[in-house]
C-alpha positions in Angstrom: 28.2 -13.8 29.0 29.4 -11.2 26.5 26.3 -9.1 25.2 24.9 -10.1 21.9 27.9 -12.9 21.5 27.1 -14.7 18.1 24.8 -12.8 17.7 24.3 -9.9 14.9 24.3 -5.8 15.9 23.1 -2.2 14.8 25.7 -0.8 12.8 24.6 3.0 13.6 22.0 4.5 15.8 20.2 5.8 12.2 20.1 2.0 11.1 18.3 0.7 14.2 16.3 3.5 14.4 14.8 2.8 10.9 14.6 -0.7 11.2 12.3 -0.1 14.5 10.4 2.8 13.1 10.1 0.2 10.0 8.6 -2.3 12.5 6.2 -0.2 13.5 4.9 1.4 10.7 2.9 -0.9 8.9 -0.8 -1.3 7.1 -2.5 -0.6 10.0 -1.0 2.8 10.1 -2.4 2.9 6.3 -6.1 1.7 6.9 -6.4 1.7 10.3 -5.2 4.9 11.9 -7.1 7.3 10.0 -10.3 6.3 10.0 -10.3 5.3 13.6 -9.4 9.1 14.1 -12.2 10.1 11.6 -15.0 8.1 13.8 -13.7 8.7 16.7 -13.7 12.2 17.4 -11.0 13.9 14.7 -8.8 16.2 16.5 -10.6 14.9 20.3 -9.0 11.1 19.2 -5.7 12.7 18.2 -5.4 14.4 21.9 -6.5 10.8 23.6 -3.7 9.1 21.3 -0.5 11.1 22.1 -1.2 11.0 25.6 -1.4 7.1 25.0 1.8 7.5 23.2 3.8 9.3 26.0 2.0 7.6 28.8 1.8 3.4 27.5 4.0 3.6 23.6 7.0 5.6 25.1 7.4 3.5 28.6 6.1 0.3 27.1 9.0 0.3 23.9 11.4 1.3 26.9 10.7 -1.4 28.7 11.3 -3.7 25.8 13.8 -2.3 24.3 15.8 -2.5 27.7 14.4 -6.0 28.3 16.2 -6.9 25.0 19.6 -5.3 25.5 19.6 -6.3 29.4 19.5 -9.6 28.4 21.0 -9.6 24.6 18.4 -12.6 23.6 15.2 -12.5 22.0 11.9 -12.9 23.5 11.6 -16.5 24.9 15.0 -16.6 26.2 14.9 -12.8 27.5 12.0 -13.7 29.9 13.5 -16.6 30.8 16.2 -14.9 31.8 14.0 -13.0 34.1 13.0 -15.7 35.3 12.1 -19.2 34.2 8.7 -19.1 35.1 8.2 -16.5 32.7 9.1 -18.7 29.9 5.5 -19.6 28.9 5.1 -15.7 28.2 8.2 -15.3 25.9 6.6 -18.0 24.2 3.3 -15.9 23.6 5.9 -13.1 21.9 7.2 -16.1 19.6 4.0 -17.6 18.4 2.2 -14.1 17.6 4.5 -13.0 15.0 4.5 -16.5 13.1 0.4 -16.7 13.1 0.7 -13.2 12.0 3.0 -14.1 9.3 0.1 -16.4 8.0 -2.0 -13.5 6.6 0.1 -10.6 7.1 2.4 -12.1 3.8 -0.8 -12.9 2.3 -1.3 -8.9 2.6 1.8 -8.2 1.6 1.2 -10.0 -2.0 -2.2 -7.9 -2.2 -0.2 -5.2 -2.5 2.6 -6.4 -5.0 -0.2 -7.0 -7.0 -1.7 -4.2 -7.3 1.9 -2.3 -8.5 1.9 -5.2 -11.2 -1.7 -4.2 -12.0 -1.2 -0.6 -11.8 2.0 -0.5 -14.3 0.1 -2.7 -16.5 -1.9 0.1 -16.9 0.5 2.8 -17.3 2.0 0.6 -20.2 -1.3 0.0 -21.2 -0.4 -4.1 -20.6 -3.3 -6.5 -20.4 -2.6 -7.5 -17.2 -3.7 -4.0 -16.1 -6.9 -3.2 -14.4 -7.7 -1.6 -17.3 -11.0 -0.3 -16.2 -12.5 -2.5 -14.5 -15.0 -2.2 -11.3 -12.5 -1.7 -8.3 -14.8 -4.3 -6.4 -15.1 -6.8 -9.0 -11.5 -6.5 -9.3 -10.4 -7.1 -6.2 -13.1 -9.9 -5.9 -11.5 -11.8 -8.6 -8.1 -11.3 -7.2 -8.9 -12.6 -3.8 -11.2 -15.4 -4.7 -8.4 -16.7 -7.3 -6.1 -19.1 -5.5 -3.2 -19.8 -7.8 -2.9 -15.8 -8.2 -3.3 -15.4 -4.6 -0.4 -18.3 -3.9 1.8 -17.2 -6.1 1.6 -13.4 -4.5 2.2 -14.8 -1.2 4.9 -16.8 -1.9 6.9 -13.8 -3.7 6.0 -11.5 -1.0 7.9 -14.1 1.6 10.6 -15.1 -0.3 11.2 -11.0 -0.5 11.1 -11.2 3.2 13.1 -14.3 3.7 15.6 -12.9 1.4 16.3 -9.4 3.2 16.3 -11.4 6.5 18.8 -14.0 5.0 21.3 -11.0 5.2 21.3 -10.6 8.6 20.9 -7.7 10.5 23.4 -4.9 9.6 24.0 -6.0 6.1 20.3 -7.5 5.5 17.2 -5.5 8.0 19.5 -2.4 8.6 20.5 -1.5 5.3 17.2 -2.1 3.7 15.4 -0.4 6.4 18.3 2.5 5.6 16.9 2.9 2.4 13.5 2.0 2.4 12.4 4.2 5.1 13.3 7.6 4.0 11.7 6.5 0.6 8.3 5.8 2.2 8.3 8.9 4.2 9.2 11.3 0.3 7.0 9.0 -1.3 4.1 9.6 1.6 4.6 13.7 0.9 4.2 13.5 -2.8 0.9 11.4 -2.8 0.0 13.9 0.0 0.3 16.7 -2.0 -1.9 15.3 -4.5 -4.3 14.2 -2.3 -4.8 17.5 -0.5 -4.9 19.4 -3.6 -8.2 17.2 -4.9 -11.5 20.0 -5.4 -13.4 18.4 -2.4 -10.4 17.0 -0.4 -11.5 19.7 2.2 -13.8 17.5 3.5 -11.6 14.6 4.0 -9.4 16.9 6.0 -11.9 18.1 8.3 -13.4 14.2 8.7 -9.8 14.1 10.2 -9.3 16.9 12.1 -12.3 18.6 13.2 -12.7 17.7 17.2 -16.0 15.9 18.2 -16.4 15.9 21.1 -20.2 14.4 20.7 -18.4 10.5 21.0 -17.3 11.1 24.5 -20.8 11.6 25.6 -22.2 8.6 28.0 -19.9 5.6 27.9 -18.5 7.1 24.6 -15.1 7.8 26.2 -14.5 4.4 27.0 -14.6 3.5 23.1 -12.9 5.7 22.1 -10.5 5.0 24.7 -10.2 1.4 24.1 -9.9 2.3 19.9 -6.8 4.8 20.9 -5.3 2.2 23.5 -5.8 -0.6 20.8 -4.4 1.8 17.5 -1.0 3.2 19.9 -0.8 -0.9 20.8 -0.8 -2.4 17.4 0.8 0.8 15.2 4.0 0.3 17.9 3.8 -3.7 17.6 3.9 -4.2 21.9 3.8 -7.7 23.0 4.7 -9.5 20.2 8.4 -9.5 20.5 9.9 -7.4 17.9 10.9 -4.8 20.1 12.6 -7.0 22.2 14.4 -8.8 19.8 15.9 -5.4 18.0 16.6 -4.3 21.5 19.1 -7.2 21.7 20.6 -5.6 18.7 21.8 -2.8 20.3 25.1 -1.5 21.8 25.7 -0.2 25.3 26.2 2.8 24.2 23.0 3.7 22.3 19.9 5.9 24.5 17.5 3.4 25.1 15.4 6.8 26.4 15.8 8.5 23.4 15.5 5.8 21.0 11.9 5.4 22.7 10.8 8.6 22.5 11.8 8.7 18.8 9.8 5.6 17.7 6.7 6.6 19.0 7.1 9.7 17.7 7.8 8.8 14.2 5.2 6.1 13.6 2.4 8.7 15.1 3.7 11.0 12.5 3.3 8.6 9.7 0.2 7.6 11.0 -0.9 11.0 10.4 0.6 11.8 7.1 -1.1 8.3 6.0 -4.3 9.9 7.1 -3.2 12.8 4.6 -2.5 10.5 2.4 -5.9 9.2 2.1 -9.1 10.7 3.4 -9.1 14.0 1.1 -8.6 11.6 -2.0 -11.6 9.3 -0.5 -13.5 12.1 0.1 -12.8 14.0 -3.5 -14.0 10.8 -4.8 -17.1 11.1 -3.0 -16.2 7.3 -1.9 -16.9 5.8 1.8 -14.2 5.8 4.3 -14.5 2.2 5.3 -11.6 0.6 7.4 -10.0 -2.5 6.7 -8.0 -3.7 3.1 -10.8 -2.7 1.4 -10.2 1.3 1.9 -6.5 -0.1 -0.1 -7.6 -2.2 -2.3 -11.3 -1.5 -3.2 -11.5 2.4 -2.6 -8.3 3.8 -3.5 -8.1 2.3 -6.5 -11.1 3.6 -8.0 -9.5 7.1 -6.6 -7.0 6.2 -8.9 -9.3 5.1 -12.0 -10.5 8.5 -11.4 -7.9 10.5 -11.9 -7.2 9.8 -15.6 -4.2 8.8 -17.6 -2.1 9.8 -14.1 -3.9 7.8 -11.7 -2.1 4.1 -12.8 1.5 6.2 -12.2 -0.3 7.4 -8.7 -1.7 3.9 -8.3 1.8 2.2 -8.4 3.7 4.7 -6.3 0.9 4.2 -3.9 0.8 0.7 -4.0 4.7 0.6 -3.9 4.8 2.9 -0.5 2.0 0.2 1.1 4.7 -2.7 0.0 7.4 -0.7 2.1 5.1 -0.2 5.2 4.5 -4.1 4.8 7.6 -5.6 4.3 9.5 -3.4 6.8 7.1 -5.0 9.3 7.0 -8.8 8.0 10.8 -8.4 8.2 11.0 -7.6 11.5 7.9 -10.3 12.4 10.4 -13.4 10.6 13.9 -11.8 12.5 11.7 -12.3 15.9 11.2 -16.1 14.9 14.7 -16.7 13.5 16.5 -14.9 17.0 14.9 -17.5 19.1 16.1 -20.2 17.2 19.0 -18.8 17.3 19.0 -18.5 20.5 18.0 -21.9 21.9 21.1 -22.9 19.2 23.5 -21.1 20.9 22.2 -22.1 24.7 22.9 -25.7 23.4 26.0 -25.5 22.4 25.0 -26.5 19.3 26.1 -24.6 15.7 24.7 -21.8 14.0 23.5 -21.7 10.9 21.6 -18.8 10.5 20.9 -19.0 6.7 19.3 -22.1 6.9 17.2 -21.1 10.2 16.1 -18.4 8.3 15.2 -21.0 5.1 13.6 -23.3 7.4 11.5 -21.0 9.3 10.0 -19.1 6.2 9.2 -22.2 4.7 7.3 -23.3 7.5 5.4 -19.7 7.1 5.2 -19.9 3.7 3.0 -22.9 4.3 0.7 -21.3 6.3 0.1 -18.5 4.2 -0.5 -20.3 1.1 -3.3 -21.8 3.2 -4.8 -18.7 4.1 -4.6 -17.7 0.8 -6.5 -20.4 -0.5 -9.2 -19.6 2.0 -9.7 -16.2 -0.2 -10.5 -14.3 2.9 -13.7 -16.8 3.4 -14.7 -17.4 -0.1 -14.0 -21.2 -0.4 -16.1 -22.6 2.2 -12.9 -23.7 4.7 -14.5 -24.9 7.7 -13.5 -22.2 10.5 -12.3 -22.1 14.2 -13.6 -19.7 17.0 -16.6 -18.5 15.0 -14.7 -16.2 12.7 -15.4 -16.0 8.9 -12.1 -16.4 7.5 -8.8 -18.1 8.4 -7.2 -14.4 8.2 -9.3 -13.8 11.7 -8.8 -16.7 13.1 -5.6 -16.3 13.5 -5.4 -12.8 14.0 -7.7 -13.6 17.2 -5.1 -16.0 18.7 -2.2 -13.5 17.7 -3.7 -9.9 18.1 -6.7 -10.8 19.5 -5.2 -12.6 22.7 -1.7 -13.5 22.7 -0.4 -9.9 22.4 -2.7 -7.8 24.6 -2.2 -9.8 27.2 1.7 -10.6 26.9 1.5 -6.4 27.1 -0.1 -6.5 29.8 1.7 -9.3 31.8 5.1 -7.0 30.8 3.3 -3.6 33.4 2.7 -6.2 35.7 6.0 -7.9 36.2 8.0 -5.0 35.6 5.3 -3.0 38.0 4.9 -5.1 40.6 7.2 -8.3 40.8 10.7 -7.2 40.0 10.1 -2.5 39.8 13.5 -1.2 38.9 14.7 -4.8 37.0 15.1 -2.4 34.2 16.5 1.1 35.7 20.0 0.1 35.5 19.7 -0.8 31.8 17.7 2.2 31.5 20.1 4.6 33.0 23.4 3.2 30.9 23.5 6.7 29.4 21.9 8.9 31.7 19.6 9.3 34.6 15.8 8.7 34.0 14.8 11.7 35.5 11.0 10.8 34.9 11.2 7.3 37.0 8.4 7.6 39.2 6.3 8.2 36.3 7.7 5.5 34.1 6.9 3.4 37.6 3.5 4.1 38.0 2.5 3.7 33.7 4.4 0.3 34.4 2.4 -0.3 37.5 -1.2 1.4 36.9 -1.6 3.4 33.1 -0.4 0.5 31.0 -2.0 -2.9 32.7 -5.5 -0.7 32.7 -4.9 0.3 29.0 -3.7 -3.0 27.8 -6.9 -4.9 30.1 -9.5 -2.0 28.0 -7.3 -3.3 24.3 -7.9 -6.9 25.7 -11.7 -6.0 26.5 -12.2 -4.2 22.7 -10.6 -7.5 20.9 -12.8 -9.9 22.4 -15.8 -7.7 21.4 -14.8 -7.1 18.1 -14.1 -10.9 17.4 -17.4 -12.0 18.6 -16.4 -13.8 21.6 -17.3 -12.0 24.1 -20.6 -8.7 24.2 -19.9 -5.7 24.9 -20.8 -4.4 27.6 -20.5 -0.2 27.4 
C-alpha cells in the first residue's frame, strides 16, 4: 500500500514540527510544570526531568512517531498492523483523546472567557471583571451553565473548524502561525513578570535546588511527579504522536524530529514557569496548581497591576487559548484519522468534512455535560469516587488509559517485536545510540511509565500510597 494514500501530509518539516510541538505544549505546561518544579526540589526537579526527557520523551516520541509513518495509519489501525492482537491497545489511544475532549474544551472556553472579560475591561465594557474578587469571579463563571455551554461550544467549533481544513491547509498552517506567536507572546509577559519588585522570590521558588525532597522515600515522588509531568507535557499514549507521525514523508528525520519536540515543549515549560511564579510571588499570592493558579490567581495579578493589567490579562489569556487549542486540535485529528482509516480499509468513501462534523458533535455533547456539572457544583451524581465529571474522566483517560498504553508501547517494542522500528528509524541515517534506545524501550520507560501509573491511582483516590 502506498504510504499515507488518501490520506493528508506535512507540507514542510517547519509545519509538522509546530503542529507536534503545538500538541505538546498545552495547560499543563501553564499550571502544571512550574509548580511541580517549585515543590519538588527547583533546580534538583529540573536535573530529574531532562534526564526523563532524553531517557523516556526522546525514545518514547521516536517510537511513535516511527510507529505512525511505518504504518501510515493512525493509532488503532497502526497497532493492528503490528499485530491484530494489539488492536484493543490502539483502541486505548482512541478513546483517551475523545474523554479528554470532554473537559479539555470545557478548559478551553475558560480561557476564551477570560480574553472577553479582560478586554471588557480594557474598554471599560460591562462585561468586564471590572473589579471584582478573582474567586468570586471565577465562581460565578463556573457555577453558571448557560455561560459555561456557550464557551464550550465556541471553543470546539474553533477546533472543529481548524481541523475541518485538513492537515496542511487546516493544523499545519495554524500551527505555522500560532506557535511562533505563543513563544513572542510568552517573552513579553515574561519580561514583565520578572521585572515585578518581589518577583525574585518567584524565581528562586523555581530554581533554587532542594535537595531536602529526596530525603527518605522522597526521590521516588519526585520521581513519579517528573515521570508523570515529561509523560503528559509530551502527550505519550494517547495517540497523537502516532497519528502526526503518519503525516510524515520518507524523507523527514524521525531522530531529529524527536529530539526537537522534547526539547521545545521543556523549553516552554520553563518559560511558562517565567511567565508565572515571579508575578504570583510579586503579588504575594499562593502558588497553587491546577486552573485555579489561571483563573483565580493570575487574574488578581492582573487587577493588581492597574490600568495595564486588563491589556496583560488578555494577552495572557490569549497565549493560554493557543497552548489549548493547539492541543485540542491535535486530540480531535487523532479521532477523525481513525475513522478515516477504518473508511478507507472498507472500501468505503471519504468524507472527511463530515467525519470531522460528526465527531465533534458527538464531543461537543459531552462537554456541554461536563460543563453543566460546574466542576462539581450541581450535585451530578459521580462515578469512581471523584468529585466532578472533569475527574472522572480524566481518571479513565489520563489516569489509566494512557499510562498504561505507554507502557504496553516499552514492552512490545522492548521485548515482543525489538528492532520492529529500526528500519523506519534508520530511513535517514544510522541510530548510532540503538542499544540505548533498546534498553529505555526495554527497562527505563516500562519502570517510569509503571511509577506514572502508580502516582495516578494515588492521586485519584483509588488506590493509598504506599511511599
Amino acid at each position: 500500500m502506498e504510504h499515507g494514500k488518501g490520506k493528508g501530509q506535512w507540507g514542510s518539516q517547519f509545519g509538522f514540527l509546530m503542529a507536534a510541538i503545538g500538541s505538546a505544549v498545552g495547560l499543563g505546561n501553564l499550571w502544571g510544570f512550574p509548580y511541580k518544579l517549585g515543590k519538588n526540589g527547583g533546580f534538583a526537579f529540573l536535573i530529574i526531568y531532562v534526564l526523563l526527557v532524553i531517557l523516556v520523551g526522546v525514545v518514547m516520541v521516536l517510537s511513535e512517531l516511527a510507529l505512525g509513518r511505518k504504518t501510515g495509519k493512525g493509532i488503532v489501525s497502526a497497532w493492528t498492523t503490528v499485530d491484530k492482537k494489539y488492536k484493543p491497545l490502539g483502541w486505548f489511544g482512541v478513546i483517551s483523546p475523545f474523554l479528554i475532549l470532554f473537559f479539555y474544551t470545557m478548559l478551553g472556553g475558560y480561557c476564551v472567557k477570560y480574553i472577553v472579560a479582560n478586554l471588557g475591561d480594557v474598554f471599560n465594557a460591562s462585561w468586564g471583571v471590572a473589579g471584582a474578587d478573582s474567586g468570586a469571579y471565577f465562581q460565578g463563571f463556573f457555577t453558571d451553565q448557560l455561560q459555561t455551554s456557550v464557551y464550550t461550544l465556541v471553543f470546539m467549533g474553533l477546533t472543529a473548524l481548524i481541523v475541518l481544513g485538513g492537515v496542511s491547509s487546516g493544523i499545519e498552517k495554524f500551527s505555522k502561525v500560532a506557535m511562533p506567536l505563543l513563544f513572542f507572546m510568552l517573552v513579553a509577559v515574561i519580561v514583565r513578570s520578572v521585572t515585578m519588585p518581589g518577583a525574585s522570590e518567584g524565581i528562586k521558588f523555581l530554581f533554587s535546588p532542594n535537595w531536602e525532597v529526596f530525603k527518605g522515600t522522597g526521590w521516588i515522588n519526585v520521581l513519579a511527579s517528573a515521570g508523570g509531568q515529561v509523560f503528559f507535557s509530551l502527550s505519550l499514549g494517547m495517540g497523537i504522536t502516532v497519528t502526526y507521525g503518519s503525516y510524515l514523508k520518507k524523507t523527514e528525520s524521525l531522530q531529529f524530529n524527536a529530539f526537537v519536540i522534547p526539547f521545545a515543549d521543556t523549553v516552554i515549560a520553563i518559560m511558562a514557569g517565567l511567565a508565572i511564579m515571579p508575578a504570583v510571588f510579586a503579588s504575594g499570592l499562593d502558588p497553587a496548581a491546577g486552573p485555579g493558579l489561571i483563573f483565580v490567581t493570575l487574574q488578581t495579578v492582573f487587577a493588581s497591576m492597574g490600568s495595564v493589567g486588563p491589556a496583560f490579562g488578555a494577552a495572557f489569556y490569549f497565549l493560554v487559548f493557543i497552548a489549548a487549542i493547539t492541543s485540542s486540535i491535535a486530540l480531535l485529528e487523532t479521532v477523525v484519522a481513525v475513522i478515516v482509516d477504518k473508511k478507507t480499509e472498507a472500501g468505503k468513501p471519504i468524507n472527511r468534512k463530515a467525519i470531522t462534523v460528526t465527531s465533534s458533535l458527538v464531543i461537543a455533547v459531552g462537554a456541554v455535560f461536563v460543563s453543566l456539572d460546574g466542576l462539581g457544583s450541581h450535585g451530578f451524581p459521580q462515578i469512581f469516587g471523584q468529585g466532578t465529571w472533569l475527574d472522572t474522566f480524566d481518571l479513565v483517560a489520563e489516569g489509566v488509559l494512557m499510562p498504561v498504553s505507554a507502557l504496553l508501547l516499552g514492552v512490545i517494542f522492548g521485548w515482543f517485536k525489538p528492532g520492529y522500528l529500526d528500519t523506519e528509524i534508520e530511513l535517514t541515517g544510522a541510530l548510532k545510540w540503538k542499544a540505548l534506545y533498546h534498553l529505555c524501550l526495554k527497562v527505563v520507560a516500562p519502570l517510569i511509565m509503571a511509577l506514572v501509573l502508580y502516582g495516578q491511582l494515588v492521586n485519584f483516590g483509588i488506590i493509598p500510597a504506599l511511599f
